[in-house]
C-alpha atoms as a printed R data frame, in Angstrom:
    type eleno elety resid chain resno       x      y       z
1   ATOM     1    CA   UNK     A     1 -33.558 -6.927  -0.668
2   ATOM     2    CA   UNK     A     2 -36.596 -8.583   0.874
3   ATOM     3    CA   UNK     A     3 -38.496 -6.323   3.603
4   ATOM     4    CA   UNK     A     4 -37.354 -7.327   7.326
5   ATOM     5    CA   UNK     A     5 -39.503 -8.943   9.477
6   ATOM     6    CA   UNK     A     6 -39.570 -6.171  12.464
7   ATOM     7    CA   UNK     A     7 -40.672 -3.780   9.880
8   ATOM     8    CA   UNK     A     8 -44.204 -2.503  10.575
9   ATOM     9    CA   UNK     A     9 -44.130  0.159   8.127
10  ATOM    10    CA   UNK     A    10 -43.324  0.514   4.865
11  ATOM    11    CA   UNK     A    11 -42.697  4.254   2.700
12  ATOM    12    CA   UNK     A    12 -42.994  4.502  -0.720
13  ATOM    13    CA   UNK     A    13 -41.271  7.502  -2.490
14  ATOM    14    CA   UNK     A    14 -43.249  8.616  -6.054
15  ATOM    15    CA   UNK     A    15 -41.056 11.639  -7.619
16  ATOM    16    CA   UNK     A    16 -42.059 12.505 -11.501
17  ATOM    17    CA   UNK     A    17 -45.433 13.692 -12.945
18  ATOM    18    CA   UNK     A    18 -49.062 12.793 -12.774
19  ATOM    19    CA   UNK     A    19 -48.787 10.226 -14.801
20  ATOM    20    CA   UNK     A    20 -45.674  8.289 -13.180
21  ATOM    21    CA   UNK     A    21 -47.700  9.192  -9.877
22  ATOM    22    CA   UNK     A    22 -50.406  7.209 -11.156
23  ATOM    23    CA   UNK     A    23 -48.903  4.340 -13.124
24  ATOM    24    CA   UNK     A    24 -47.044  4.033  -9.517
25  ATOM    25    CA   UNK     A    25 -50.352  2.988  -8.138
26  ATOM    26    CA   UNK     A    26 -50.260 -0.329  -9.802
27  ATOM    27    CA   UNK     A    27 -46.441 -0.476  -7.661
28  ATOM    28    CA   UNK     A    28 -48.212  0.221  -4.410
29  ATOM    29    CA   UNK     A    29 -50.845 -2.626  -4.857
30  ATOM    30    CA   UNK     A    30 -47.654 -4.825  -5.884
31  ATOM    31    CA   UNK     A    31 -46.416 -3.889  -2.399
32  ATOM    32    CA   UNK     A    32 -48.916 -4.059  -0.352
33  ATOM    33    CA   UNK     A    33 -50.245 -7.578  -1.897
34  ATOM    34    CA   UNK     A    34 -46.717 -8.594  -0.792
35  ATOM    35    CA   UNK     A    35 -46.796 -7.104   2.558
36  ATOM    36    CA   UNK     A    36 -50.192 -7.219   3.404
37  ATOM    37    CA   UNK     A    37 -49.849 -6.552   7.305
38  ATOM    38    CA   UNK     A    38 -47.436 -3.490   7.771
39  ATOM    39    CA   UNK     A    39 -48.526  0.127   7.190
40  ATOM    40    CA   UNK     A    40 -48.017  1.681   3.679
41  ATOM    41    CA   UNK     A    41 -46.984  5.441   3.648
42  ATOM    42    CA   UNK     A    42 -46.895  7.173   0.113
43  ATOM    43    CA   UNK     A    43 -44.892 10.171  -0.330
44  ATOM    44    CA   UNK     A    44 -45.965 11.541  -3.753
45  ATOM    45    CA   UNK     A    45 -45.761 14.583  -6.209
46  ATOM    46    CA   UNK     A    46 -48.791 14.319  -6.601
47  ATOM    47    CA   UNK     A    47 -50.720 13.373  -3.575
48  ATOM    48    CA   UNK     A    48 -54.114 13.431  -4.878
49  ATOM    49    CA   UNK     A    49 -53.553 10.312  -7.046
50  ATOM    50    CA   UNK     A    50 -53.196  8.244  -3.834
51  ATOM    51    CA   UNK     A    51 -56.193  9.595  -2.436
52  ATOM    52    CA   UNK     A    52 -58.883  6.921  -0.628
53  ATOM    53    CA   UNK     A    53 -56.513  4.024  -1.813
54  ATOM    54    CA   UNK     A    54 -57.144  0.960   0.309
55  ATOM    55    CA   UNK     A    55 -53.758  0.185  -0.016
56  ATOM    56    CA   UNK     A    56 -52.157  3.082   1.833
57  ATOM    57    CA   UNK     A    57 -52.062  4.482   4.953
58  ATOM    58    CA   UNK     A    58 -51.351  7.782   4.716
59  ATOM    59    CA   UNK     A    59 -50.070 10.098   2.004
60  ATOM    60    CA   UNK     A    60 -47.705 13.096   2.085
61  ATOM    61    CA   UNK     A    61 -46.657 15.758  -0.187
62  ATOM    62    CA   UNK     A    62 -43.042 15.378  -1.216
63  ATOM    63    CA   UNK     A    63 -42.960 19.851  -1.525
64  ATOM    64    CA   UNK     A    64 -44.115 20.414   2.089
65  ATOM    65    CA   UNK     A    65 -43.673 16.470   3.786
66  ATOM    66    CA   UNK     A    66 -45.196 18.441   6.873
67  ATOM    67    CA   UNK     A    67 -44.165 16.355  10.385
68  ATOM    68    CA   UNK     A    68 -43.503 13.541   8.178
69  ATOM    69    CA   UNK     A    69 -39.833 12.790   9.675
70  ATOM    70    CA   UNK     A    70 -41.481 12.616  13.506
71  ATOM    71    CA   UNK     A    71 -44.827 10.738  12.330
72  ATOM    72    CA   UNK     A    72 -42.521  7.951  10.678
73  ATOM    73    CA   UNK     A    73 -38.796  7.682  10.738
74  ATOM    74    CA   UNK     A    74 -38.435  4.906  13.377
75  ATOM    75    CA   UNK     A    75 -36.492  2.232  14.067
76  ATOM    76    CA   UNK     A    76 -39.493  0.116  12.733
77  ATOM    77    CA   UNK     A    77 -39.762  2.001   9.166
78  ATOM    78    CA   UNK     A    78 -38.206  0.963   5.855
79  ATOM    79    CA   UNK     A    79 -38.227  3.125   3.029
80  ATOM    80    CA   UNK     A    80 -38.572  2.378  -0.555
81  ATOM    81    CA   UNK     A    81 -37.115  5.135  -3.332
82  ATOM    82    CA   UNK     A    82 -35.938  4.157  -6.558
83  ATOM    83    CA   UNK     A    83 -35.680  5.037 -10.125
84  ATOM    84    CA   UNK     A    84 -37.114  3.081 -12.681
85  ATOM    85    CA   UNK     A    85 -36.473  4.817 -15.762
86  ATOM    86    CA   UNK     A    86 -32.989  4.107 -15.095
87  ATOM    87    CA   UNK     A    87 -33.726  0.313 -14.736
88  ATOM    88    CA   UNK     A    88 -32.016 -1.163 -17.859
89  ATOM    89    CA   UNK     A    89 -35.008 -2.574 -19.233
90  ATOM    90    CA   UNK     A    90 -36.910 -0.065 -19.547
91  ATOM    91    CA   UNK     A    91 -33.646  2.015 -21.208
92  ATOM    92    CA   UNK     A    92 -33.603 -0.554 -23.317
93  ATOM    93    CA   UNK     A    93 -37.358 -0.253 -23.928
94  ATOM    94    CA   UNK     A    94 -38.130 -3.959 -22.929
95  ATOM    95    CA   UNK     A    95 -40.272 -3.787 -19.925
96  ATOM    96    CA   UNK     A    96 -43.017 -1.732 -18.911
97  ATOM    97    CA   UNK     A    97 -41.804  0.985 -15.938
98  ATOM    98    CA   UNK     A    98 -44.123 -0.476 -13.643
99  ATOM    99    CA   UNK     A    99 -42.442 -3.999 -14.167
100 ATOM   100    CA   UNK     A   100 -38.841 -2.500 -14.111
101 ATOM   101    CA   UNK     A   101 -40.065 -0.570 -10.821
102 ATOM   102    CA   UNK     A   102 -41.434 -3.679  -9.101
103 ATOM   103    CA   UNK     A   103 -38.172 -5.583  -9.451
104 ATOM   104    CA   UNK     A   104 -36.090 -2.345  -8.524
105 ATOM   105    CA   UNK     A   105 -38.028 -2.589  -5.196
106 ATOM   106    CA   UNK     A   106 -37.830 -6.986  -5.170
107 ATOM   107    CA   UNK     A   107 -41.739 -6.790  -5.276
108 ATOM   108    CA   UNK     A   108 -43.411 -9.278  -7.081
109 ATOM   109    CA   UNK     A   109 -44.937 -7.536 -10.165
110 ATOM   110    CA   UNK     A   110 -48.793 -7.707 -10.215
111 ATOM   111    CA   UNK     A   111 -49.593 -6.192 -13.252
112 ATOM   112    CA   UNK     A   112 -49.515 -2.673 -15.224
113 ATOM   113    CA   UNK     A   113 -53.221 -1.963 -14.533
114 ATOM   114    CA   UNK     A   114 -53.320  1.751 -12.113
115 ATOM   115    CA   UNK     A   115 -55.990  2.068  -9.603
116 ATOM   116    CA   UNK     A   116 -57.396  5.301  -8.788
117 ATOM   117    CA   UNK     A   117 -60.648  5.866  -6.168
118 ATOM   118    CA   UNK     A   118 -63.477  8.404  -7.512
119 ATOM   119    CA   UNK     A   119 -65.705  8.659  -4.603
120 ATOM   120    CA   UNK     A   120 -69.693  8.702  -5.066
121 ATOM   121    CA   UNK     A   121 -69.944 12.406  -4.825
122 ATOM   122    CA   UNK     A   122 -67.090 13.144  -7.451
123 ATOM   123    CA   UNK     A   123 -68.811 11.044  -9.832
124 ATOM   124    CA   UNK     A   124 -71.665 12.615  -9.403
125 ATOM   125    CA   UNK     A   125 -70.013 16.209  -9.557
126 ATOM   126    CA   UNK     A   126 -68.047 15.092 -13.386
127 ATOM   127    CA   UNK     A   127 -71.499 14.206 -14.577
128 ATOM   128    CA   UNK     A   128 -73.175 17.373 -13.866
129 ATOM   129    CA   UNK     A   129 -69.672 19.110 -14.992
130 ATOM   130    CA   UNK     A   130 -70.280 16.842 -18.268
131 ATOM   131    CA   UNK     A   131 -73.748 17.798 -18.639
132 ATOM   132    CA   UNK     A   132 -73.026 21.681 -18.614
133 ATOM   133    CA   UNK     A   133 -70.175 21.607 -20.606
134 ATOM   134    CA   UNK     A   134 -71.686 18.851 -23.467
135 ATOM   135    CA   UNK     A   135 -75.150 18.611 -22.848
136 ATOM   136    CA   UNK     A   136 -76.750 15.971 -24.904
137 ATOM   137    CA   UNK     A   137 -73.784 15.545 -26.869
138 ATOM   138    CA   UNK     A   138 -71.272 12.690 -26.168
139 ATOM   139    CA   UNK     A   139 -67.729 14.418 -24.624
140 ATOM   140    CA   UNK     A   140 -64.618 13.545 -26.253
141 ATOM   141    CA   UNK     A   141 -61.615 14.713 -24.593
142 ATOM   142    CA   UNK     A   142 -58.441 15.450 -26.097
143 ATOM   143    CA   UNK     A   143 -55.027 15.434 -24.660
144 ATOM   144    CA   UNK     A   144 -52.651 16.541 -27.391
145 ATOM   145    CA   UNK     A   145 -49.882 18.287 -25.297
146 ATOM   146    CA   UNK     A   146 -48.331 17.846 -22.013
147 ATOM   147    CA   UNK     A   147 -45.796 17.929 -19.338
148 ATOM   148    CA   UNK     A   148 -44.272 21.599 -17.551
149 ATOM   149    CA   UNK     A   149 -46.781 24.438 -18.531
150 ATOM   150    CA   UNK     A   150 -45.284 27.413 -20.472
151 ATOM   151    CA   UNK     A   151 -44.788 30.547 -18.054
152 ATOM   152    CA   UNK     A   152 -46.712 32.157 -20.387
153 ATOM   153    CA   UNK     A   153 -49.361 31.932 -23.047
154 ATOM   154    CA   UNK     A   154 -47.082 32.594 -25.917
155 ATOM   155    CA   UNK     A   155 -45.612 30.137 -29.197
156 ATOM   156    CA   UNK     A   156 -41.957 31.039 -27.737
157 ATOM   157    CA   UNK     A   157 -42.774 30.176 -23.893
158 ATOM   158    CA   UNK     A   158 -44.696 26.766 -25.036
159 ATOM   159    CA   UNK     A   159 -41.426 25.753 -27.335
160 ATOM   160    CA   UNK     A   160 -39.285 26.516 -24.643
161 ATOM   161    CA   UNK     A   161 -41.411 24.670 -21.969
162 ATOM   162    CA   UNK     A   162 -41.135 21.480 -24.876
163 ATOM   163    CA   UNK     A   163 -37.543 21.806 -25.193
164 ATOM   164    CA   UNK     A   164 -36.406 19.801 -21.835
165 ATOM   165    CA   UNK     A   165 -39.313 16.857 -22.302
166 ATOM   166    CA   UNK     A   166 -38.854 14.092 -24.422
167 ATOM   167    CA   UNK     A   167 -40.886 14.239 -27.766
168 ATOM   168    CA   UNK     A   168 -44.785 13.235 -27.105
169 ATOM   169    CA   UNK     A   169 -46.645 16.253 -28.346
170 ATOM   170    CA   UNK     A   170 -48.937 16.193 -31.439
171 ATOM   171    CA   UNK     A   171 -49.057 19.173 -33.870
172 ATOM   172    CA   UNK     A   172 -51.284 21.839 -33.145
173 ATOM   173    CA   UNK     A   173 -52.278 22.734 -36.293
174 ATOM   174    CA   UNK     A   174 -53.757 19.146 -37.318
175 ATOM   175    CA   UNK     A   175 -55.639 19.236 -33.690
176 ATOM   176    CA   UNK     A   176 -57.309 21.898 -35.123
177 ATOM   177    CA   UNK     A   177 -58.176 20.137 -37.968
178 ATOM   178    CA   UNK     A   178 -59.190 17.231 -36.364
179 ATOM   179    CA   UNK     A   179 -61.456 19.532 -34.147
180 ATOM   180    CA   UNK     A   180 -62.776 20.881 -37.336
181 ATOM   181    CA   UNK     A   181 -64.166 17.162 -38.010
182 ATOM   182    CA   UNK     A   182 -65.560 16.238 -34.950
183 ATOM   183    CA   UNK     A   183 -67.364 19.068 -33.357
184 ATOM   184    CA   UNK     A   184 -70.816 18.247 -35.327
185 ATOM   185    CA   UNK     A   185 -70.482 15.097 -33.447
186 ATOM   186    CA   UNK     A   186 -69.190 16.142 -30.321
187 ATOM   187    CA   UNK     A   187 -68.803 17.946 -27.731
188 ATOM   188    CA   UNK     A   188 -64.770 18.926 -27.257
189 ATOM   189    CA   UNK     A   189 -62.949 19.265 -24.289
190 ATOM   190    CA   UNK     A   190 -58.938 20.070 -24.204
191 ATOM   191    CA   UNK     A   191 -57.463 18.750 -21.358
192 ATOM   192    CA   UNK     A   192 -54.316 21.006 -20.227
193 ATOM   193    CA   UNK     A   193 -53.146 24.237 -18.793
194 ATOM   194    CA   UNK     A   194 -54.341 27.376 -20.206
195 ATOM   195    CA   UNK     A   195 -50.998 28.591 -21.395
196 ATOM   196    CA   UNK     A   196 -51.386 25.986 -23.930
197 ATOM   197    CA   UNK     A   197 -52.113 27.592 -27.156
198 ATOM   198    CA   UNK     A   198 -55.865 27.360 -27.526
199 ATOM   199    CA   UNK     A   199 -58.162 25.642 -30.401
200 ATOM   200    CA   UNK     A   200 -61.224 27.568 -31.328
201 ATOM   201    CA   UNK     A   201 -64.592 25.247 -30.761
202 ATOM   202    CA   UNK     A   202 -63.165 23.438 -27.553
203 ATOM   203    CA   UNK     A   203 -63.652 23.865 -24.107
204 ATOM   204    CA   UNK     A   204 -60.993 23.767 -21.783
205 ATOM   205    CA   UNK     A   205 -60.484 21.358 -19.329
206 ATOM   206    CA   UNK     A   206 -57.860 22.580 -16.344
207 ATOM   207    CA   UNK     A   207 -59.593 21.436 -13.300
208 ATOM   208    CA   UNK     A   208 -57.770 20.424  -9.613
209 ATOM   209    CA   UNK     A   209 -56.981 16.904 -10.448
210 ATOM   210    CA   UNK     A   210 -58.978 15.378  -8.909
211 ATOM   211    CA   UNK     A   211 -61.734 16.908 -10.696
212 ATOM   212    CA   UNK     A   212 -60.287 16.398 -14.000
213 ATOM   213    CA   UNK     A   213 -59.650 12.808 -13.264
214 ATOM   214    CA   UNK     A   214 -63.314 12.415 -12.068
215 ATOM   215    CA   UNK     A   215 -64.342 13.707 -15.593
216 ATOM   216    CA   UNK     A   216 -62.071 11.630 -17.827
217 ATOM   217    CA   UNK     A   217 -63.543  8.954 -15.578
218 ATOM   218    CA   UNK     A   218 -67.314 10.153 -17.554
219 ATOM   219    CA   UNK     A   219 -65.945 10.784 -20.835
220 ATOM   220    CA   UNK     A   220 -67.402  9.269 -24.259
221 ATOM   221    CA   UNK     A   221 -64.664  9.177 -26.186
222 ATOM   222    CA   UNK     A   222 -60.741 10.186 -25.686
223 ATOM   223    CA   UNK     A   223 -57.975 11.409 -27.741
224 ATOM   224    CA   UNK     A   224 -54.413 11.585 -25.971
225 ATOM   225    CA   UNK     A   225 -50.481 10.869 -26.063
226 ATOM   226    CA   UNK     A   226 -48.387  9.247 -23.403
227 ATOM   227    CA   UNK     A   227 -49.244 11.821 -20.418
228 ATOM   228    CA   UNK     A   228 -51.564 11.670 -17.447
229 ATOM   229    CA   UNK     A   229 -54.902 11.250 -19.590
230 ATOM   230    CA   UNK     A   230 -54.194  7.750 -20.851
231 ATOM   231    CA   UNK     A   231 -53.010  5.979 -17.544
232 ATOM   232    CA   UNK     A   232 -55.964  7.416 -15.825
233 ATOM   233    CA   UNK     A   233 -58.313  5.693 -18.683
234 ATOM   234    CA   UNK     A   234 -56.496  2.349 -18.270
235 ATOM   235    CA   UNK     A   235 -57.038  2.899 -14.471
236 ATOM   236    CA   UNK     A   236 -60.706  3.034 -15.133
237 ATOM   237    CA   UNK     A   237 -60.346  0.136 -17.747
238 ATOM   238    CA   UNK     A   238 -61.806  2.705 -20.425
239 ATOM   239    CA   UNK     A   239 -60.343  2.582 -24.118
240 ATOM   240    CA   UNK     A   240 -58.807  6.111 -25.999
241 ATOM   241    CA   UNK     A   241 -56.736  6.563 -29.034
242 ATOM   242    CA   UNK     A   242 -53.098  7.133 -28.017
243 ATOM   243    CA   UNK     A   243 -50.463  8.679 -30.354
244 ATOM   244    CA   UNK     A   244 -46.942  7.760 -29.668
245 ATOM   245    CA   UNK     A   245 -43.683  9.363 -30.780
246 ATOM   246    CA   UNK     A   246 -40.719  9.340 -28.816
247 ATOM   247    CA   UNK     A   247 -41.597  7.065 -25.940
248 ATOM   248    CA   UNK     A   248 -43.045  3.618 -26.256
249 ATOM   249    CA   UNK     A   249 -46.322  1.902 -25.467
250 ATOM   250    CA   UNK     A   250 -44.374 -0.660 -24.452
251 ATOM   251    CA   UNK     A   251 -42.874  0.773 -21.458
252 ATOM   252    CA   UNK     A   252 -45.486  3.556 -20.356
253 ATOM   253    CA   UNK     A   253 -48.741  2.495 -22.423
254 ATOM   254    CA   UNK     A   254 -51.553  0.176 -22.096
255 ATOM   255    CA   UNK     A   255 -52.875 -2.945 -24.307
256 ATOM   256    CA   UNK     A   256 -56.584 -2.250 -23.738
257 ATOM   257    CA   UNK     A   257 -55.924  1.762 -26.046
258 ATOM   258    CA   UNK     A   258 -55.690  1.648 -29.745
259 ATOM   259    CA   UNK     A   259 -51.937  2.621 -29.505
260 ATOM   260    CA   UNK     A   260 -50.667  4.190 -32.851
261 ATOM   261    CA   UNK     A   261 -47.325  4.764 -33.859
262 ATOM   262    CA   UNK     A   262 -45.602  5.845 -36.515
263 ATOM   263    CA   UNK     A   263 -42.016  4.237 -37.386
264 ATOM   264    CA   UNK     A   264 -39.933  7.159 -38.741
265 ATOM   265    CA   UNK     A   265 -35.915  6.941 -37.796
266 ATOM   266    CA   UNK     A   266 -33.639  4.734 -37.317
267 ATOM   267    CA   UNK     A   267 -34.070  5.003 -33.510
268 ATOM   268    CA   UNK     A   268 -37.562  4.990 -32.917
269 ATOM   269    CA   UNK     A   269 -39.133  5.640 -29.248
270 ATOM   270    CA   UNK     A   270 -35.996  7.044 -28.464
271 ATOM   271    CA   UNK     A   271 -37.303  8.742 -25.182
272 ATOM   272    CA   UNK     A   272 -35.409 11.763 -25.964
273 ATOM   273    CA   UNK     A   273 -33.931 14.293 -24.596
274 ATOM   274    CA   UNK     A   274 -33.323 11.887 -21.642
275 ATOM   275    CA   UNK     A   275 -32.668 14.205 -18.670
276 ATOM   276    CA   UNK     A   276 -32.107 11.312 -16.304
277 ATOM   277    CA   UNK     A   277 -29.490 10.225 -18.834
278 ATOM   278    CA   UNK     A   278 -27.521 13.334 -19.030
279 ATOM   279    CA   UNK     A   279 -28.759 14.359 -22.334
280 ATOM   280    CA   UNK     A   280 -26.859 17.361 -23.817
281 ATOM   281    CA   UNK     A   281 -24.917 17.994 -26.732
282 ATOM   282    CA   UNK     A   282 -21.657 18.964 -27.044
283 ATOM   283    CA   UNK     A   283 -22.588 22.488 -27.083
284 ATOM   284    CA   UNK     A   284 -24.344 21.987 -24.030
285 ATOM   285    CA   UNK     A   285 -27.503 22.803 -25.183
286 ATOM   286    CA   UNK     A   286 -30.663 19.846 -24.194
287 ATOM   287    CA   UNK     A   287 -30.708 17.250 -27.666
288 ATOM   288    CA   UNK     A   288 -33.116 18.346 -30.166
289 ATOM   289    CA   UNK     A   289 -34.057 15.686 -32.366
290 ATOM   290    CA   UNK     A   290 -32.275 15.852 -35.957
291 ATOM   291    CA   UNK     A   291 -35.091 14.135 -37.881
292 ATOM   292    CA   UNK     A   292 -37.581 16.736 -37.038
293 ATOM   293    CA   UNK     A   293 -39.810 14.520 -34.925
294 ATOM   294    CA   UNK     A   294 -41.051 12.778 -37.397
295 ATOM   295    CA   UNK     A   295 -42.536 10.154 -35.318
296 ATOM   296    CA   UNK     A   296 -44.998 12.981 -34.362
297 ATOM   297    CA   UNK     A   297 -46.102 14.260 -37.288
298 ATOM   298    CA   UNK     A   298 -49.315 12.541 -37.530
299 ATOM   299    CA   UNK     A   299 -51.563 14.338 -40.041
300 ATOM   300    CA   UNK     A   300 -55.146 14.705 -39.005
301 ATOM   301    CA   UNK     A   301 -56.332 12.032 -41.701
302 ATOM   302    CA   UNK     A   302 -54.610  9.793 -39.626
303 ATOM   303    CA   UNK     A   303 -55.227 10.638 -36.319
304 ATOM   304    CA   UNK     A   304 -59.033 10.664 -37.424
305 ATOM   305    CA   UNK     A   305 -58.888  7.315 -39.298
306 ATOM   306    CA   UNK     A   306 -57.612  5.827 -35.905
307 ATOM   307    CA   UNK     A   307 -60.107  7.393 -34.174
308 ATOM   308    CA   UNK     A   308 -62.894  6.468 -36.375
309 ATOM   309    CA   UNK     A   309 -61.647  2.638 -36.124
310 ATOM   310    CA   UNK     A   310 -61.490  2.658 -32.736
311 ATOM   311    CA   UNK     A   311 -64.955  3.987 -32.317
312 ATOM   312    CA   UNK     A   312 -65.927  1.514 -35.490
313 ATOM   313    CA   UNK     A   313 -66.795  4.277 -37.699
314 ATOM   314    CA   UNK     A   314 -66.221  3.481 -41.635
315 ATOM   315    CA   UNK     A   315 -64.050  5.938 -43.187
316 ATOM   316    CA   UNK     A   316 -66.191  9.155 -44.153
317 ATOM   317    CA   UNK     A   317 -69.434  8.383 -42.270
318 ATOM   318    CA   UNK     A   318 -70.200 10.792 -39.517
């Protein structure tokens, strides 16, 4: 339903990752273009993605919402919270989430682009991070895993911390061939949590967001799959190379990346294990994927031709 008229303020719930938190961003512009005089309060996992946005008011943490009940609950207030991956487009993997999200909410959609605000001294602060971690080479960053860190930095602890997530991750040992390839020409940077298993030649990049944003922000060249990495590039309107397996560009990716994907099973981009759709097996155990994840297994000839013709390198030249 449309907003009321005696509403003066508007709050907007984001639940989910950093990467919902920031594809959200392109909801809150939606909103706010629609409602351009009343307040906009965000209340966010991830709080730092709404930082210095023009578009919002104020920002709370959805952990530790300090005094956020007295500061806005009022007769004035109307709150927004809904869930788009259960909109039936995007189950149906016909509409991007921020489209399906907009019409959840009966906001005009204003396109999948994110916005996110790097202040002056930021910038400056990623290129002097850049400059000591590649000096004169050109940094390519790599996202290759993602989603809950592993409780600890062991194979069983990261399979078990996979488990639960639908299937996005690419296979560590062809990362490390693809490393291999590259690090004459580059500098290497990892973004994720050190309990990820690590890649010899790389530097690791687990900053506070903010900081790690700012960087990807400076980058030369990226490497990812559908997590926080990519939506942050197509906030800056920067191009990467973006594996996909079980989810679809369509729905959480960007037109502006080289998307790849690889067209394995009879149900491709299934999105699986769905936990927002209940789904377990009989046995009660979280779906595993019969096939194997196929869709994933993207060997690192491939993932480096991509690469190399999205950078407009000829196959073999350096």
């Amino acid at each position: 339903m449309k907003v009321p008229e005696k509403v003066k303020k508007i709050v907007f719930f984001v639940e989910g990752g950093i990467g919902k938190n920031i594809a959200g961003t392109a909801v809150v512009r939606a909103i706010k273009k629609q409602y351009p005089e009343k307040q906009l309060v965000v209340v966010a996992s991830c709080v730092e993605i709404f930082m210095h946005n023009p578009n919002v008011k104020r920002t709370y943490n959805h952990g530790n919402p300090l005094h956020f009940y007295e500061d806005n609950i009022e007769e004035d207030t109307y709150c927004m919270k809904v869930e788009p991956y259960l909109h039936i487009d995007y189950v149906n993997k016909k509409k991007h989430i921020t489209q399906c999200w907009c019409e959840m909410l009966d906001v005009k959609f204003d396109g999948t682009k994110p916005e996110i605000y790097i202040t002056p001294n930021e910038k400056i602060s990623a290129d002097q991070r850049k400059e000591q971690i590649a000096g004169k080479k050109p940094l390519l960053l790599i996202q290759w895993t993602g989603g809950k860190p592993p409780m600890e930095k062991t194979e069983m602890k990261y399979k078990e911390a996979l488990a639960p997530m639908f299937r996005r991750s690419l296979l560590f040992k062809e990362i490390v061939s693809i490393v291999a390839s590259l690090k004459k020409d580059y500098c290497i940077g990892i973004v994720g949590h050190t309990n990820f298993p690590e890649i010899k030649d790389t530097n690791i990049v687990f900053h506070p967001i903010r900081n790690t944003l700012a960087l990807l922000s400076v980058c030369d060249k990226f490497i990812g799959i559908d997590s926080f990495g990519q939506h942050a590039l197509a906030a800056y309107g920067k191009k990467g190379t973006i594996f996909w397996g079980g989810t679809s560009p369509a729905c959480l990716g960007y037109d502006l990346h080289n998307n790849v994907t690889k067209i394995a099973c009879s149900t491709p981009f299934c999105h699986r294990p769905n936990s927002f759709l209940l789904d377990t097996q009989v046995s009660g155990q979280i779906w595993d994927c019969v096939e194997g994840e196929l869709c994933l297994k993207h060997s690192a000839k491939e993932i480096l031709n991509a690469f190399n013709e999205k950078t407009g390198k000829k196959k073999g030249e350096k």
